[in-house]
C-alpha positions as CSV (number, residue, x, y, z in Angstrom):
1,X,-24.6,-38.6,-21.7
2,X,-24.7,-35.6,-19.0
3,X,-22.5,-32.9,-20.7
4,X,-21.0,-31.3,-18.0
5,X,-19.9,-28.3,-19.1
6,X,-23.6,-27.0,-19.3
7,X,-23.9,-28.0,-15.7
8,X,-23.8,-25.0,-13.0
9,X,-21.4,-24.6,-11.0
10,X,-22.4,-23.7,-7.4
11,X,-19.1,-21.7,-6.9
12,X,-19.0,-19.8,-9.4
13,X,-21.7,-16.6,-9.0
14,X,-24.2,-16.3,-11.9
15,X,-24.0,-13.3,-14.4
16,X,-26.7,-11.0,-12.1
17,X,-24.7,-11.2,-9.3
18,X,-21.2,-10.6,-10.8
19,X,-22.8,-8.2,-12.6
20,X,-23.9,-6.5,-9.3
21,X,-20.2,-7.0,-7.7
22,X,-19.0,-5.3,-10.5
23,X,-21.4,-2.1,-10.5
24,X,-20.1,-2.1,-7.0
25,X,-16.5,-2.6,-7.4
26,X,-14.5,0.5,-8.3
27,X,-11.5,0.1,-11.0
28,X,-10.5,0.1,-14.6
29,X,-10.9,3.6,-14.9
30,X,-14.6,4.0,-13.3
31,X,-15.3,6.3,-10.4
32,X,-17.6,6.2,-8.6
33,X,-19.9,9.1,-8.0
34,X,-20.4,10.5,-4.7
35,X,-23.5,10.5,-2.7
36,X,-24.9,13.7,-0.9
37,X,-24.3,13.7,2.7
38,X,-27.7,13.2,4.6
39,X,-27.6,13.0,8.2
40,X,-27.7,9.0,9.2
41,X,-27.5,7.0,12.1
42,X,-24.3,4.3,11.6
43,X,-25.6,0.4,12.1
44,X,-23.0,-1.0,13.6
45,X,-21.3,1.6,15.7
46,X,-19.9,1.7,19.8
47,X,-16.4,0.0,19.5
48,X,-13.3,1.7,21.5
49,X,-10.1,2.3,19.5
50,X,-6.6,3.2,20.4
51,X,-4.1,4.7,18.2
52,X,-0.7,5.2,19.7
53,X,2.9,4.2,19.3
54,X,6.3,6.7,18.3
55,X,5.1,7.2,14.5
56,X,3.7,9.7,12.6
57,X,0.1,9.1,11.0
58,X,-2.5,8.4,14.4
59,X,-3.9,11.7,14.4
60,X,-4.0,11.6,11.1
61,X,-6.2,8.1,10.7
62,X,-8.4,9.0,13.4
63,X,-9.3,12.6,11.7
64,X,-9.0,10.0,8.1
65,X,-12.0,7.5,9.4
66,X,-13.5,10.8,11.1
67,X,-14.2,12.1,7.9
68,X,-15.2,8.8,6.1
69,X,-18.0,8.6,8.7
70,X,-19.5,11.9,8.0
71,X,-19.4,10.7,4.6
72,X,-22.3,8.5,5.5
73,X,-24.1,11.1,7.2
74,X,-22.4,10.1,10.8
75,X,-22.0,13.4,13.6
76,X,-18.2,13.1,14.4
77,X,-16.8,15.4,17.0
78,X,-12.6,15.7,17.5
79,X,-11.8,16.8,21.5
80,X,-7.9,17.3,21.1
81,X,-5.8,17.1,24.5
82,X,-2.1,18.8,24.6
83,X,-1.8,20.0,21.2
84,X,-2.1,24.0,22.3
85,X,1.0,24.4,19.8
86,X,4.4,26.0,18.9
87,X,6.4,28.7,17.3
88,X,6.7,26.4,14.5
89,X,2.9,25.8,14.1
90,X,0.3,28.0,12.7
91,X,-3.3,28.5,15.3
92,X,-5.1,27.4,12.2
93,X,-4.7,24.1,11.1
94,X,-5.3,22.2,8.1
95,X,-7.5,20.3,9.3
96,X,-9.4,22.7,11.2
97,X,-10.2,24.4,8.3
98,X,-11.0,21.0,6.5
99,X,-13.0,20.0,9.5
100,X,-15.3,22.9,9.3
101,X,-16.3,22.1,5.6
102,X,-17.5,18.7,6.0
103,X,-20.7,18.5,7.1
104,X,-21.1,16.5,10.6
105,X,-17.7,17.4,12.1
106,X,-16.5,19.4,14.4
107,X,-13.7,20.1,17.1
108,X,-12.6,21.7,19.6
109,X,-8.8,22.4,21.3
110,X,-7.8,22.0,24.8
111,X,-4.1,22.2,24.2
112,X,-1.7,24.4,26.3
113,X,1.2,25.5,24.5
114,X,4.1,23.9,24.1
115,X,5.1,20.7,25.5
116,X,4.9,19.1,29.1
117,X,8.3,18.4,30.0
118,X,10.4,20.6,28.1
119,X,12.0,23.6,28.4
120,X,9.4,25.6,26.0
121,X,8.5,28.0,27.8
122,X,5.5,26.9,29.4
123,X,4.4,25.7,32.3
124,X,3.7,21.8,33.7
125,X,0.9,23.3,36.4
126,X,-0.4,25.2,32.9
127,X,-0.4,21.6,31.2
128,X,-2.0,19.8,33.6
129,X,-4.7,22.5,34.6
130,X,-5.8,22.3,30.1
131,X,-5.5,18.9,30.0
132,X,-8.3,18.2,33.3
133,X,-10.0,20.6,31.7
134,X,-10.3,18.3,28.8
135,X,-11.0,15.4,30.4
136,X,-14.4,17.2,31.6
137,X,-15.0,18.4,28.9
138,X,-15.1,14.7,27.5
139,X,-16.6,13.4,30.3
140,X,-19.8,16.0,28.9
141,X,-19.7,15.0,25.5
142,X,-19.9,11.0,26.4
143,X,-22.7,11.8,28.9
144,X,-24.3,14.2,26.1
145,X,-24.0,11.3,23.6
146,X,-25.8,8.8,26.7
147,X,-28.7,11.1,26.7
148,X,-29.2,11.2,22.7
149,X,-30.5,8.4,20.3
150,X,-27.7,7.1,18.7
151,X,-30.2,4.7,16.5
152,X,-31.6,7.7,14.9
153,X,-29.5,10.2,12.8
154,X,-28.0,13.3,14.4
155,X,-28.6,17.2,12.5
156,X,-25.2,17.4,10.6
157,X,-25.5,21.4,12.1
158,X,-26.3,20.1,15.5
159,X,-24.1,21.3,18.8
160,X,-21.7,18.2,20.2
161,X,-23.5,18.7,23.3
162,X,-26.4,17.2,21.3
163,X,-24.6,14.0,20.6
164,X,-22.2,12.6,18.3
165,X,-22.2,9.1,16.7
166,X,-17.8,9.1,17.1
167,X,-16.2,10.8,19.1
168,X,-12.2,11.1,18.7
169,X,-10.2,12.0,21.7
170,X,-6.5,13.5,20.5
171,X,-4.0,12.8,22.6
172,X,-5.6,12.0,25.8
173,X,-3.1,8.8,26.1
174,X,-0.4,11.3,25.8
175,X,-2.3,12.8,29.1
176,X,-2.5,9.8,30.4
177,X,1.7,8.6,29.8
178,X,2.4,12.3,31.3
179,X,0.6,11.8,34.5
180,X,-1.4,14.7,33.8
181,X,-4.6,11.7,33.9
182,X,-4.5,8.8,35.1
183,X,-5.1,6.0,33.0
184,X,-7.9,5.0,35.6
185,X,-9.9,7.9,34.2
186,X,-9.6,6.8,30.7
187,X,-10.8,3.6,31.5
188,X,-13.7,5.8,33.5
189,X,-14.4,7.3,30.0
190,X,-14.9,3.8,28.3
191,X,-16.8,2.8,31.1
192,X,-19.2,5.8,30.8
193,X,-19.8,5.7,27.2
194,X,-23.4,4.8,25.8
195,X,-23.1,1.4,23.8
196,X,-23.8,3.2,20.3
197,X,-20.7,5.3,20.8
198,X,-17.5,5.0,18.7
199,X,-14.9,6.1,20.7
200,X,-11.3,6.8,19.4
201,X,-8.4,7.3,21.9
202,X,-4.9,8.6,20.3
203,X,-1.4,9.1,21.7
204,X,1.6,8.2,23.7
205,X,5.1,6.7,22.3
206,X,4.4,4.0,25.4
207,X,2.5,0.6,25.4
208,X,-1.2,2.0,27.2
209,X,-1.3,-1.8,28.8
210,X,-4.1,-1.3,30.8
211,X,-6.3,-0.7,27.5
212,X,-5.6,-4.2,26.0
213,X,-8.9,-5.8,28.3
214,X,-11.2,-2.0,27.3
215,X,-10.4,-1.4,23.5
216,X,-11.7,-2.8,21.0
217,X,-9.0,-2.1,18.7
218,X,-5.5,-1.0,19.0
219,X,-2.7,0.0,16.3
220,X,0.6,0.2,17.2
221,X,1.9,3.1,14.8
222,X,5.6,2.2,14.3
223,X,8.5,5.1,13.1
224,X,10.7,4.0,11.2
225,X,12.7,6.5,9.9
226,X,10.9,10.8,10.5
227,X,12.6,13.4,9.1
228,X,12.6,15.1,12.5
229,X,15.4,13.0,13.7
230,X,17.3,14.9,11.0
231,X,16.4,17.8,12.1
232,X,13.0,19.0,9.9
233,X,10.3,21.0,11.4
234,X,7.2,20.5,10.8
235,X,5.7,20.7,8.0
236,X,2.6,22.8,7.0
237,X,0.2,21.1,4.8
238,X,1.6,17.7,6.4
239,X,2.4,18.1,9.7
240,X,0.2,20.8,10.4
């Protein structure tokens, strides 16, 4: 008689490899200890992202999987559009400074101050001249990142114009909603860009519709209650 409890069951994974999923699994109190940072080419990068929608957070998860990719070695580079800032907002952010002590990363700011639109102070001609400015300056870094090998793994120290494995593009949907781009040149961005390129768009409280046939991706960020509407500035060390 076949006792069939002593049978294996091809379901169930054998005590090497639960073993392994286990070394591999952080929990019950076990952390995992960090690797050094080693410049690395990423396997499976070159999709397009976009982040937008009226909540708070899509800078945030862009600069978020930014630095997870250095982690692994990756060259990320953040080109921010339209965030030149405010009386309210210190020159240095947090995550400038955060920024320059991960290894891999870098950014730069094309931001005028204030806001298009409102009565700030500044001036709409001002906006639009920074934010064409940017979209050159992206238009470099995509055709820098064509010319590099983005199989092989980029010097962490290495210049953006070198080539970046992701680049993030803050705001440039915001450009794009304002009129001060047209969404035809973003599309001329994701049209440009070499296929081992990750390339993450952010901004804009509307629907970029004509994104939905180029991205990859796209998160709708959703607010649902911000404690601006009640009047808070913002924040440093959250907002800032």
């Amino acid at each position: 008689m076949t006792d069939d409890a002593a049978e294996p069951n091809a379901t169930e994974p054998n005590a090497t490899e639960s073993s392994a999923a286990e070394r591999n699994t952080p929990g019950r109190g076990i952390t995992p200890d960090a690797d050094p940072i080693e410049a690395s080419a990423p396997e499976k990068f070159g999709l397009v992202q976009a982040w937008w929608g009226d909540g708070k957070g899509k800078t945030t998860a862009a600069f978020g999987m930014g630095a997870r990719a250095v982690g692994h070695g990756h060259r990320v580079h953040m080109l921010q559009f339209m965030k030149g800032g405010a009386d309210s907002v210190e020159a240095v952010r947090g995550e400038y400074n955060a920024i320059r002590a991960l290894s891999g990363f870098s950014f730069e700011n094309t931001g005028h101050y204030g806001w298009h639109g409102l009565a700030d102070g500044s001036d709409d001609d001002d906006h639009e001249r920074d934010a064409r400015a940017g979209l050159d300056r992206a238009r470099e870094l995509i055709d820098a990142a064509s010319d590099a090998d983005l199989e092989e793994p980029i010097p962490l120290d290495a210049e953006p114009d070198a080539g970046v494995h992701m680049l993030v593009l803050d705001e440039v949907l915001y450009a794009a909603d304002r009129g001060l781009i047209s969404p035809e040149e973003v599309l001329d961005l994701i049209d440009r860009k070499p296929d081992g390129l990750e390339l993450v768009l952010t901004g804009s409280h509307e629907r970029p519709a004509y994104l939905e046939d180029a991205a990859n991706l796209i998160t709708r960020v959703g607010k649902e209650k911000h404690p601006i509407d009640a009047g808070q500035r913002a924040r440093k060390g959250t907002e800032y």
